[in-house]
Kinemage of the C-alpha trace (Angstrom):
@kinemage 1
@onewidth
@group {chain A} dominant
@subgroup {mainchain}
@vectorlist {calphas} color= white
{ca unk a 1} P 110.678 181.961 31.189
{ca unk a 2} L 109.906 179.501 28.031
{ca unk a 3} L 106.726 177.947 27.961
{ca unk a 4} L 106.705 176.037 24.814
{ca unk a 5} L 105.391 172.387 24.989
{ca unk a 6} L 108.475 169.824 25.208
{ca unk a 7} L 108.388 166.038 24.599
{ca unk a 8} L 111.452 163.690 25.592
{ca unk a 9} L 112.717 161.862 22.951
{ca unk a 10} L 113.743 158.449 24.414
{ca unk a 11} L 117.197 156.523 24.098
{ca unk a 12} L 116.877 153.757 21.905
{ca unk a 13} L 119.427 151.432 23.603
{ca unk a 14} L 117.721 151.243 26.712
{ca unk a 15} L 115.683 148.543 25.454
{ca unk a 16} L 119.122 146.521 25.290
{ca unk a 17} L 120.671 147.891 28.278
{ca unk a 18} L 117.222 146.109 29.690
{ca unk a 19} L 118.111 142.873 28.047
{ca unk a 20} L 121.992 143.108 29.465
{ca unk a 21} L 121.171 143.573 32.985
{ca unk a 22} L 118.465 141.086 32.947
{ca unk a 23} L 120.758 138.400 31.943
{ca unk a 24} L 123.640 139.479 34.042
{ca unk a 25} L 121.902 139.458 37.716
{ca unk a 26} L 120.127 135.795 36.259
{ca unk a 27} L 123.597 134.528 35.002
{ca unk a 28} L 124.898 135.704 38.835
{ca unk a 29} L 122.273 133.627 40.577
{ca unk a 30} L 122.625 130.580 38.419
{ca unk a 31} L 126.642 131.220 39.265
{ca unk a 32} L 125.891 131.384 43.006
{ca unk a 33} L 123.899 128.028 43.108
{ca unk a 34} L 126.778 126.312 40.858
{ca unk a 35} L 129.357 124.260 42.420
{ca unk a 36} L 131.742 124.700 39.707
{ca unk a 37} L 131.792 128.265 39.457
{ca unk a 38} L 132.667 131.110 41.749
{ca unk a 39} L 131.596 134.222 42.566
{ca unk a 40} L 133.338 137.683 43.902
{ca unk a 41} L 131.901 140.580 45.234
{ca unk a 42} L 133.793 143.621 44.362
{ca unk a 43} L 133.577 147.796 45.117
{ca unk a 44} L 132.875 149.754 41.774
{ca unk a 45} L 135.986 151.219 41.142
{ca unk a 46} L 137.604 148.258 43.012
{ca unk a 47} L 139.763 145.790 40.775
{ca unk a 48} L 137.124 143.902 39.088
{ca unk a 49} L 139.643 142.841 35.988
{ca unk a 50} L 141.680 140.637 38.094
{ca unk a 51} L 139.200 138.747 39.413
{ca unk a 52} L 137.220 138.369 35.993
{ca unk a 53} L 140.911 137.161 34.498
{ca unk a 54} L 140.399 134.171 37.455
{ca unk a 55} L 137.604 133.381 36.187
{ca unk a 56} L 134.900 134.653 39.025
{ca unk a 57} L 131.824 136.361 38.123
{ca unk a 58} L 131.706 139.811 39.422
{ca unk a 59} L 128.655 141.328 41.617
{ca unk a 60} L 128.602 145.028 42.943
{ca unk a 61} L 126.943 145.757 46.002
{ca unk a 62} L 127.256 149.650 45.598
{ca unk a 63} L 124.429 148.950 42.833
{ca unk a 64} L 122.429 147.039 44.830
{ca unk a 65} L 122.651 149.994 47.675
{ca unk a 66} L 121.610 152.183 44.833
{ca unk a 67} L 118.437 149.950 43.664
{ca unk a 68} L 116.999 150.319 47.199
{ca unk a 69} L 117.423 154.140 46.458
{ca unk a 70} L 115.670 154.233 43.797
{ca unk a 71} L 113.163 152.025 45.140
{ca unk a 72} L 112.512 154.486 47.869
{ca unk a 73} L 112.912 151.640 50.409
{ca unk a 74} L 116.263 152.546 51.865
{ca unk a 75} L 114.502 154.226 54.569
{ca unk a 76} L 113.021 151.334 55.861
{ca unk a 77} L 116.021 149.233 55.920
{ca unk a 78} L 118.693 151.530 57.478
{ca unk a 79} L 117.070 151.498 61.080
{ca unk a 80} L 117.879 147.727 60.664
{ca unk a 81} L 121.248 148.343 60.381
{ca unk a 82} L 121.133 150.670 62.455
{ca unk a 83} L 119.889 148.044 65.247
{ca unk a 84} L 122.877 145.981 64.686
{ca unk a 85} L 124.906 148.546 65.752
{ca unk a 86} L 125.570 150.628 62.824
{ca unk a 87} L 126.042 154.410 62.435
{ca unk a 88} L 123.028 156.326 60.754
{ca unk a 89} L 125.514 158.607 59.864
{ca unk a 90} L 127.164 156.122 57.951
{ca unk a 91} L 127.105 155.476 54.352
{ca unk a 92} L 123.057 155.022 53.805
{ca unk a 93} L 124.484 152.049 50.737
{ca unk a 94} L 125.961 150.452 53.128
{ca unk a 95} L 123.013 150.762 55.640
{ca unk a 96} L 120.602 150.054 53.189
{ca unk a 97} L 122.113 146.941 51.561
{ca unk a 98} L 122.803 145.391 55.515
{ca unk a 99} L 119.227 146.240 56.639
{ca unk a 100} L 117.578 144.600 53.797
{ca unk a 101} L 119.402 141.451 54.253
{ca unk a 102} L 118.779 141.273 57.608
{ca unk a 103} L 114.965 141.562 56.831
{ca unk a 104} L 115.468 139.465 53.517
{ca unk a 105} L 114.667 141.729 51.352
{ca unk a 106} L 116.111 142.633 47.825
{ca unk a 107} L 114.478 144.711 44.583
{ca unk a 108} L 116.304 141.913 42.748
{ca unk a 109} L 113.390 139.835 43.311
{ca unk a 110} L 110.970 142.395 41.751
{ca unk a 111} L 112.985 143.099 38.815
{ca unk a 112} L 114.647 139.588 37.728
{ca unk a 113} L 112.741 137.157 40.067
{ca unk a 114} L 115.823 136.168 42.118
{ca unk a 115} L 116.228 135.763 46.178
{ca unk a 116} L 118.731 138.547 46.023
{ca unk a 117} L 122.743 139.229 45.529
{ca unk a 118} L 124.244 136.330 44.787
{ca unk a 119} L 126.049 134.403 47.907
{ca unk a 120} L 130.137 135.127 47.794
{ca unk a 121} L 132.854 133.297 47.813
{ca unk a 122} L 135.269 136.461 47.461
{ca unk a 123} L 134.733 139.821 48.734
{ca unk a 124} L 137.094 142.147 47.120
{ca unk a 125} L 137.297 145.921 47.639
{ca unk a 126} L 139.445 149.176 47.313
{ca unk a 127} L 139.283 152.075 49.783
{ca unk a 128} L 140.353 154.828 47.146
{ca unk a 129} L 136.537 155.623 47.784
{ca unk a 130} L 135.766 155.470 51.116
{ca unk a 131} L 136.303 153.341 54.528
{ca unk a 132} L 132.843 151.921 54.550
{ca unk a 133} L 133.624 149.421 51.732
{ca unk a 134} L 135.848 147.566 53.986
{ca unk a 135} L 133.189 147.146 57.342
{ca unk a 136} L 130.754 146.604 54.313
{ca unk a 137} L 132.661 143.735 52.785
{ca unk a 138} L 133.579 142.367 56.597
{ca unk a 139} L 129.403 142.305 57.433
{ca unk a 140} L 129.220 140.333 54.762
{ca unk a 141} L 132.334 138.307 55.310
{ca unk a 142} L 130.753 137.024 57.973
{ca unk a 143} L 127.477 136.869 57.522
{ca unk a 144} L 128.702 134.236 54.632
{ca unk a 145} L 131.483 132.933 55.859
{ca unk a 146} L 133.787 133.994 52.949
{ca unk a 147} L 137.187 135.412 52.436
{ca unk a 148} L 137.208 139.556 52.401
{ca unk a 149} L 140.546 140.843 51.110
{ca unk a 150} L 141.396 144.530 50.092
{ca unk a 151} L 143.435 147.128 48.204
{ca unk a 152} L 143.933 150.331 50.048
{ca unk a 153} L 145.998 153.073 47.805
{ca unk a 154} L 147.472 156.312 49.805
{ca unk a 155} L 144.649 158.492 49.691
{ca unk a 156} L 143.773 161.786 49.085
{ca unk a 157} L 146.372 162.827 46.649
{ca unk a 158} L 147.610 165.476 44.830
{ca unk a 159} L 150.150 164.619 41.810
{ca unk a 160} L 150.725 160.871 41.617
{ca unk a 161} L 153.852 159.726 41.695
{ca unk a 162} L 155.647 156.692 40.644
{ca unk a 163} L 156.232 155.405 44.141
{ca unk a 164} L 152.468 155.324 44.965
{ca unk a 165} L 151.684 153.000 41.445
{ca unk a 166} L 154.588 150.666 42.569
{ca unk a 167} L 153.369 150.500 45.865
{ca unk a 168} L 149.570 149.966 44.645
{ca unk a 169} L 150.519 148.065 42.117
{ca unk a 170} L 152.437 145.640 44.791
{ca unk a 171} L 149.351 145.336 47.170
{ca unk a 172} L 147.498 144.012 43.386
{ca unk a 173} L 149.990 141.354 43.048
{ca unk a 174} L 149.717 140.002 46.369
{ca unk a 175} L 145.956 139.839 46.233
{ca unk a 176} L 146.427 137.583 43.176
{ca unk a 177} L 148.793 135.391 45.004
{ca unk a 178} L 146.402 135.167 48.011
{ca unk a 179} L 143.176 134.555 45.881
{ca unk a 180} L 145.560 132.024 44.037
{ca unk a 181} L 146.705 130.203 47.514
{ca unk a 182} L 142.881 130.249 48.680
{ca unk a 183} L 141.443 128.786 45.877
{ca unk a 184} L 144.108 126.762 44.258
{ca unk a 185} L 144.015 128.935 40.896
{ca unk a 186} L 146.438 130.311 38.762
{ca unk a 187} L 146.240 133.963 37.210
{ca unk a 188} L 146.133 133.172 33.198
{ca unk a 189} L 148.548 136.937 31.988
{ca unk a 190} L 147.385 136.396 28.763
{ca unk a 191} L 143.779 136.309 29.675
{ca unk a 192} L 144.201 139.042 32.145
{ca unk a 193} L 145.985 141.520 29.552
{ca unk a 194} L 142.654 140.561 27.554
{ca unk a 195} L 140.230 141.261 30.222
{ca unk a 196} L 142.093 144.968 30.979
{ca unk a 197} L 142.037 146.069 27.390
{ca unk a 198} L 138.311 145.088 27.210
{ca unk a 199} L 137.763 147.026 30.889
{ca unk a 200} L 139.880 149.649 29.076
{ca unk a 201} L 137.996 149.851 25.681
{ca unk a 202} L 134.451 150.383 27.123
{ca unk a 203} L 135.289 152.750 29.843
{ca unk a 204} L 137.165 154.548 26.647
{ca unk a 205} L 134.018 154.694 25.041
{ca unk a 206} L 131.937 155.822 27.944
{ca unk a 207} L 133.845 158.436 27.931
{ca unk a 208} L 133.103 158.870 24.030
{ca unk a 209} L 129.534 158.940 24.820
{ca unk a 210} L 129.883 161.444 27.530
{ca unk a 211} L 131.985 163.526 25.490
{ca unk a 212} L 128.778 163.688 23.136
{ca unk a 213} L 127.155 166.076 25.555
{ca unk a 214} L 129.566 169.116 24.751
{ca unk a 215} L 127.323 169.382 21.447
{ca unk a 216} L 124.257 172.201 21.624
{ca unk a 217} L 121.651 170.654 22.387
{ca unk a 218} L 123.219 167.882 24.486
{ca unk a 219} L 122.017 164.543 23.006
{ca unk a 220} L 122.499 163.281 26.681
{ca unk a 221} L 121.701 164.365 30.553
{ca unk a 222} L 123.149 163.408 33.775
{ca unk a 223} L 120.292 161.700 34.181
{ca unk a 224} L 120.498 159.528 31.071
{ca unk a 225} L 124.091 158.886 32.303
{ca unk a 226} L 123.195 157.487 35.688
{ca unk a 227} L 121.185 154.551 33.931
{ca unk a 228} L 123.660 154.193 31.167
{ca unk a 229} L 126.740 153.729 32.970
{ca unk a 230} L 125.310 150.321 34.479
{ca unk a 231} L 127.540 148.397 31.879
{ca unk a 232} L 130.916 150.181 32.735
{ca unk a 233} L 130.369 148.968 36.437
{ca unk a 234} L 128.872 145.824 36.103
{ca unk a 235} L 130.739 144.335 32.819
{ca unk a 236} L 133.813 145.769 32.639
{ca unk a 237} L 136.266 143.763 31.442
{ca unk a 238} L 133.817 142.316 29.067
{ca unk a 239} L 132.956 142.542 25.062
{ca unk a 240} L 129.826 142.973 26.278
{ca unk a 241} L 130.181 146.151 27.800
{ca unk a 242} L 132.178 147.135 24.638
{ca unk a 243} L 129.739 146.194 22.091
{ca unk a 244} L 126.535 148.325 24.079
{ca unk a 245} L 128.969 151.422 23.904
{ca unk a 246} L 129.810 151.256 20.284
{ca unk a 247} L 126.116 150.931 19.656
{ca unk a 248} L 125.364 153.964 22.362
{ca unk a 249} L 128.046 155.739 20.853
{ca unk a 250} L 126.446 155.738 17.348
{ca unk a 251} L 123.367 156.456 19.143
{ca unk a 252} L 124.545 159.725 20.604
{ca unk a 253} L 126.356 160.440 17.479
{ca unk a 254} L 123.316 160.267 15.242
{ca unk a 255} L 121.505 162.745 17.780
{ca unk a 256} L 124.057 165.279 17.656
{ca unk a 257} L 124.274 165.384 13.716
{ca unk a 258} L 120.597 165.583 13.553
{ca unk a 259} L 120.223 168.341 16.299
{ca unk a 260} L 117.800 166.178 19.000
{ca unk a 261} L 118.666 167.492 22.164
{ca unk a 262} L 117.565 165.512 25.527
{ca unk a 263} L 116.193 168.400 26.775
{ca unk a 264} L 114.458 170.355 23.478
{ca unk a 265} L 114.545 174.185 23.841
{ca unk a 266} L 117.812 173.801 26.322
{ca unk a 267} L 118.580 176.829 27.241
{ca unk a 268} L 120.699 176.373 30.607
{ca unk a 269} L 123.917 173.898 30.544
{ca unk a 270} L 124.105 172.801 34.311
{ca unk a 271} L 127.526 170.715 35.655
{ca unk a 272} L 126.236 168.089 38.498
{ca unk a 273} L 129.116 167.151 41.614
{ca unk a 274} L 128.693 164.551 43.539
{ca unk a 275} L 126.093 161.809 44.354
{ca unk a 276} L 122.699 161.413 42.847
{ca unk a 277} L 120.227 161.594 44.980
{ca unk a 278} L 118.223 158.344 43.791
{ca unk a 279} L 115.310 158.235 45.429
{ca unk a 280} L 114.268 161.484 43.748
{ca unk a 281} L 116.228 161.240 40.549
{ca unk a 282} L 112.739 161.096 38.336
{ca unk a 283} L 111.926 164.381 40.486
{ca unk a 284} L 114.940 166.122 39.125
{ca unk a 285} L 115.379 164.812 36.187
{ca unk a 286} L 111.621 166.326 35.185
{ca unk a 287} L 111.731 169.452 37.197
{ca unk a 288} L 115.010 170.170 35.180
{ca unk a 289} L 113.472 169.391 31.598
{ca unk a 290} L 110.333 171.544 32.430
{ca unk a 291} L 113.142 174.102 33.055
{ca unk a 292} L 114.675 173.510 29.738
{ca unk a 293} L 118.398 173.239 31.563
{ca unk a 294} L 120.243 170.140 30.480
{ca unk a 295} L 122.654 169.093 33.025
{ca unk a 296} L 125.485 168.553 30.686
{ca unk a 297} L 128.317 166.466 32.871
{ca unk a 298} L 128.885 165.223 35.681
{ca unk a 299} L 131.933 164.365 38.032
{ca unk a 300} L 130.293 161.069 39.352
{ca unk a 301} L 129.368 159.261 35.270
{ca unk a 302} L 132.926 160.233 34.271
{ca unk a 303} L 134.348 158.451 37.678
{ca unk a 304} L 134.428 155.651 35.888
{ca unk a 305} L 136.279 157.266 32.369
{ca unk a 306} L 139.951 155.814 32.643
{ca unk a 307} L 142.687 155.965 30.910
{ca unk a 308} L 143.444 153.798 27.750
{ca unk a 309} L 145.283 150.877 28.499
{ca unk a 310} L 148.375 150.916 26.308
{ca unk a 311} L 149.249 147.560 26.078
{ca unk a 312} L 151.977 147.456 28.583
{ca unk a 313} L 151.705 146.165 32.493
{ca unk a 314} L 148.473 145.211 33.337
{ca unk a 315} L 148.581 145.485 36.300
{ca unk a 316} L 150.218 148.828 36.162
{ca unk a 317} L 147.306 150.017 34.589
{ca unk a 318} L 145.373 148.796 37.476
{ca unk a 319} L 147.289 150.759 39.863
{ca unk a 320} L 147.104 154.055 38.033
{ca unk a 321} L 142.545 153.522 38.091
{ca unk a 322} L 142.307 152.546 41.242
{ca unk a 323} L 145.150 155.714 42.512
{ca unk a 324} L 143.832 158.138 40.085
{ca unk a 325} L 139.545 158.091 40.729
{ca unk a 326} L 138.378 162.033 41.287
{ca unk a 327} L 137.261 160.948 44.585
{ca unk a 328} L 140.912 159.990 45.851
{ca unk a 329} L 142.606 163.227 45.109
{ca unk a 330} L 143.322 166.249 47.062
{ca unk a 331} L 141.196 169.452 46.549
{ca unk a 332} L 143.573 171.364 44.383
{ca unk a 333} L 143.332 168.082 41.893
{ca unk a 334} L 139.611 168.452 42.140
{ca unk a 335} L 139.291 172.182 41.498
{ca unk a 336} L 141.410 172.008 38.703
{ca unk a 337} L 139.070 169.341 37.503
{ca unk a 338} L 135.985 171.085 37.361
{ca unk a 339} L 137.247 174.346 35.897
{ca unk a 340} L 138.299 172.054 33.153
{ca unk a 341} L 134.975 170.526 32.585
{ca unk a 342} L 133.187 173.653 33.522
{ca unk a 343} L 134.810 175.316 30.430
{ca unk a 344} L 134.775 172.082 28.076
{ca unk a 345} L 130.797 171.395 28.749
{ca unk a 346} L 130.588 175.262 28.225
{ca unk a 347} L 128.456 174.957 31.671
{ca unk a 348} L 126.166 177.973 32.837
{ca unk a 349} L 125.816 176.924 36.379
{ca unk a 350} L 126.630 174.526 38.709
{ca unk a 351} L 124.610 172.017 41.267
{ca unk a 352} L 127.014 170.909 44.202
{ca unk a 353} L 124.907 167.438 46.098
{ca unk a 354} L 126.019 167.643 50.336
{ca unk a 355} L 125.302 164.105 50.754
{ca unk a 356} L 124.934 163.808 54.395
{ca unk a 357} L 125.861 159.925 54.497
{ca unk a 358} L 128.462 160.466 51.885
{ca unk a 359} L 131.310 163.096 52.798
{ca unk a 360} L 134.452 161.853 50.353
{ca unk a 361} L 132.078 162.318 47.431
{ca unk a 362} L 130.720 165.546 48.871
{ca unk a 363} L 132.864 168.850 47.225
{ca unk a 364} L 131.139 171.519 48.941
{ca unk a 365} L 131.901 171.094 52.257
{ca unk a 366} L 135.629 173.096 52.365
{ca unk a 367} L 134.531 175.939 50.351
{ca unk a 368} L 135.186 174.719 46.778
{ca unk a 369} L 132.025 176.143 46.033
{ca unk a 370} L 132.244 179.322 46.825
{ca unk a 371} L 136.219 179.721 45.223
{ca unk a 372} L 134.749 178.348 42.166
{ca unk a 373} L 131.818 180.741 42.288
{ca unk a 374} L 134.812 183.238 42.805
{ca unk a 375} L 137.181 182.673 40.185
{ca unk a 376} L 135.046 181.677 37.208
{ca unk a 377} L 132.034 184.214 38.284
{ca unk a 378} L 129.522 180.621 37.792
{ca unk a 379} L 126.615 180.389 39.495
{ca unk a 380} L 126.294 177.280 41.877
{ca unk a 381} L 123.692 176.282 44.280
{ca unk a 382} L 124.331 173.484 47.258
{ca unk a 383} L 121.881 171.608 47.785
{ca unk a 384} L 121.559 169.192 50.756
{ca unk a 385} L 120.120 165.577 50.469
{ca unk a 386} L 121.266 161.780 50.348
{ca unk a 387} L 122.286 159.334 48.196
{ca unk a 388} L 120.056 157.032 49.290
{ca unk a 389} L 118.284 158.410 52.809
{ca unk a 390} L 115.018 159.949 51.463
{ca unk a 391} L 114.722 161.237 54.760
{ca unk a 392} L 117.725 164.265 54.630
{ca unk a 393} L 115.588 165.662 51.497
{ca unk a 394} L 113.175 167.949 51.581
{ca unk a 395} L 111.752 167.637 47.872
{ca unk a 396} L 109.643 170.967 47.598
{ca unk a 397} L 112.549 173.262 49.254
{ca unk a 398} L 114.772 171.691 46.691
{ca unk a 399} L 112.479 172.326 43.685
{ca unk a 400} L 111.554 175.443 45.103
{ca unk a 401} L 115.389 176.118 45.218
{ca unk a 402} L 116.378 175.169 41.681
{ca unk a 403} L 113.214 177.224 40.557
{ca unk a 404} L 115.140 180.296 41.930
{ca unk a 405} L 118.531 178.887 40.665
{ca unk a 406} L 117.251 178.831 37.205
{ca unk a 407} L 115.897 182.433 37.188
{ca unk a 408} L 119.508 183.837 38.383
{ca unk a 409} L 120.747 182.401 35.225
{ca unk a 410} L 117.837 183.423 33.011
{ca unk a 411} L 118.492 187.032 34.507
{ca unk a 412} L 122.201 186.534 33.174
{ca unk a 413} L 120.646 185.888 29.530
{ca unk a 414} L 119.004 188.963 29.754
């Protein structure tokens, strides 16, 4: 095994990515305690455009579930939910996020100094993820006394056609016409167009900057992804969003002319599916650089890598996101998937996340693993944890694990 002495080189925009989120989550509570403007509450690959194009400012409560991750906290709040009559099987984001309000609690107010997520007046979301969105939207519904409406496109697909766009793209239009009844406003097509090919430009170049990691040394990790990808959620539809990737994209760019890898020495090019597990991402992330294996790509950063927008239907556009997301289609569409990335990262092995809480972004549970293992002879270890439930992962038997993992491909080397 290499022993030499490695130091991580840091990312120079994540002093601005800082900046960006700080004003964002203040600009979202100073919107929640104005009368004059409005605020929506939408799922992450929901369709944030349209309601930007109306002219409401956009919060995601699947980053607030992953905050109290990361925080290590989600623990706590779950048996709150729990109490109220909510699965602990259930998603642990969802959990999470209704436990700590029911105790009043938010890492907001750490980080920015704010009570918490931002009261609604919308709650918007898509079930091409997952069910839980919905009762998570409908807590809140309540809880606020605000209007919960929802796109659900035919799920678990394998090609899509044209009928399930026009049918997707249908539900889109009548959510504009209810939002526009409800709140006496009318959708600007000009301004919407305008919003879709800014949504469209930045997830174009998060995809750009993704792409970067197919050089050797990666100038990126997985790991670098998860706190990067913050804008493509949270601003989409927004120059800002596009301006931080240009200037990420040069970034990355720079790195991979000059050689600086994110993990120095690499020697092992790892792919990562599913969840992260965020309350032990720092874990990982360092157990993998002492390790000198750069995990290279990822199928849950490049869930949020659409399509161009071509300047046609908007909305149509819309439809094909919100039908087409990795996590809607059938397992033949997924395999396929990852033996493309597999052989465009130019990946050595494989980590596969069973996410208890979590099973439609969990891959390894129907034996894609294994055929995988099978037809591309890759190496892939499961590993079982949480996205956000400390509590289903054991840290040493993991590190212990990937230890192993690591030597089966440094045997391969030899």
């Amino acid at each position: 095994m290499v022993t030499m002495a490695v130091k991580r080189v840091e990312i120079q925009a994540a002093q601005r990515l800082r900046t960006l989120l700080r004003e964002y989550f203040l600009d979202l509570d100073a919107a929640s305690r104005d009368p004059g403007r409005r605020v929506a509450w939408c799922s992450s690959a929901g369709p944030c455009e349209l309601l930007t194009a109306l002219g409401f400012e956009v919060y995601f409560p699947e980053n607030h579930g992953a905050m109290l991750g990361s925080k290590k906290v989600s623990a706590k709040y779950i048996p709150r939910a729990v109490g109220a009559g909510y699965s602990p099987e259930a998603c642990s984001y969802m959990n999470s996020d209704i436990g700590a309000a029911l105790c009043g609690y938010s890492p907001l107010q750490e980080a920015y100094g704010v009570a918490g997520p931002p009261r609604p007046d919308l709650l918007v979301y898509s079930t091409n993820q997952c069910r839980e969105v919905q009762e998570w939207w409908n807590f809140f519904g309540r809880r606020h006394g605000a209007v919960v409406l929802g796109v659900r496109p035919p799920l678990h697909l394998g090609e899509v056609a044209a009928e399930h766009l026009r049918f997707v793209r249908g539900q889109l239009a009548e959510l504009i016409e209810r939002i526009e009844a409800r709140f006496g406003l009318k959708m600007d097509e000009d301004r919407l167009r305008e919003v879709v090919d800014l949504s469209s430009r930045a997830s174009t170049l998060w995809r750009q900057v993704l792409d970067t990691a197919r050089a050797h040394p990666s100038p990126l990790t997985f790991f670098d992804g998860l706190i990067h990808m913050a804008p493509v959620i949270l601003r989409r539809g927004s120059q800002t969003a596009v301006d931080y990737y240009e200037a990420l994209l040069a970034e990355m760019q720079a790195r991979v002319a000059d050689g600086v890898g994110a993990v120095p020495h690499e020697r092992h090019r790892l792919y990562w599916d599913g969840m992260p597990v965020w309350p032990r991402v720092r874990d990982l992330s360092e157990k993998f650089f002492d390790l000198h294996a750069v995990i290279a790509a990822s199928t849950y950063c490049n869930s949020w890598a659409f399509d161009p927008y071509d300047g046609g239907d908007p909305l149509l556009w819309m439809a094909r996101t919100e039908t087409e997301v990795f996590i809607n289609r059938d397992e033949e569409v997924k395999e396929h998937f990852l033996m493309e990335m597999f052989q465009r990262f130019d990946i050595h092995g494989a980590i596969f996340h069973n996410a208890r809480t979590c099973p439609n972004n969990t891959n390894s549970r129907f034996g894609m693993a294994q055929r995988l293992r099978q037809r591309l002879d890759t190496p892939i270890l499961v590993i079982d944890g949480d996205l956000s439930d400390a509590r289903f992962f054991s840290t040493a038997q993991t590190l212990t694990n990937i230890e192993a993992f690591i030597e089966q491909l440094e045997e391969r080397l030899r």
